[in-house]
N, C-alpha and C positions, 0 to 999 in steps of 0.2 A: 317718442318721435324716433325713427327710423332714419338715418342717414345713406343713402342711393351713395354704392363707389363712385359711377357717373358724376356724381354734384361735387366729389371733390375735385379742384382746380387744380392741383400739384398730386401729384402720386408721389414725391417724398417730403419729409419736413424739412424745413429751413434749417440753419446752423442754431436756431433757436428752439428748434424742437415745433414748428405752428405747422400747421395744415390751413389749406386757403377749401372754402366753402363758399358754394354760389349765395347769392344775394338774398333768397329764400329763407337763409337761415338766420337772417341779421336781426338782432334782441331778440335772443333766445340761445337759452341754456345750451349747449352744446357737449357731452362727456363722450372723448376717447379712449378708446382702450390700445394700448402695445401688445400687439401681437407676435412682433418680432424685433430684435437689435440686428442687425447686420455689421459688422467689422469693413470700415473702409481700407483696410489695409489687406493683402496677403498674408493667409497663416505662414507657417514658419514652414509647412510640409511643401508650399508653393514656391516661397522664395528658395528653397535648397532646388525646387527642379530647376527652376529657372535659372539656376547658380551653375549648376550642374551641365545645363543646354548651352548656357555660354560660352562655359571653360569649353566645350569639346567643340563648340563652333569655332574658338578663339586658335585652338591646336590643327583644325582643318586648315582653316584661314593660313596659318603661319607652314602647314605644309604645303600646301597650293603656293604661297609665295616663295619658298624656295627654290623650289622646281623648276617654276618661271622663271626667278633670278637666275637660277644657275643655265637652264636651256640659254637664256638671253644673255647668258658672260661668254659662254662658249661659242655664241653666234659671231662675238666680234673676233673672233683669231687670238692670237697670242700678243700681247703687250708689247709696248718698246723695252729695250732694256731687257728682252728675255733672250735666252740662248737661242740662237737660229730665226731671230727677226729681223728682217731685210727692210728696211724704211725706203729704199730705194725701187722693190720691188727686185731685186736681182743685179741691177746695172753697178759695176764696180768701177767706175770711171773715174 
């Protein structure tokens, strides 16, 4: 007996290792064969890109936010308490 990919009900196995088969098959011998294991996880050549993607995304990020910080410090003028800041605006009264 011949088992149709179609009549299987799941394309992958359970945490149990089962495969679901339409009703057709029920009391009757049924032999699988593995044809492949797949790794649920990232090999170790993927986790280093992706390691690697981060850090330089993580260095952009933190260039980008300088930048902006510092455009946006120098937006507000100079501090109270600095040499030559007039909290009055000029008026000496």
């Amino acid at each position: 007996m011949n088992v149709e990919v179609d009549d299987i009900r799941t394309k992958e196995a359970d945490d149990r290792g089962r495969l679901y088969l339409g009703t057709e098959y029920a009391n009757k011998r049924i032999t699988v064969a593995i044809v492949e294991v797949a790794e649920d996880q990232p090999n170790e050549d993927e986790l280093a890109a992706a390691y690697r993607n981060a850090a330089e995304s993580a260095r952009e990020i933190t260039r980008e936010f300088e930048q902006v910080s510092d455009e946006a410090w120098e937006s507000l003028g100079p501090a109270p308490g600095v040499e030559g800041y007039d909290a009055d605006g000029g008026n000496d009264e």
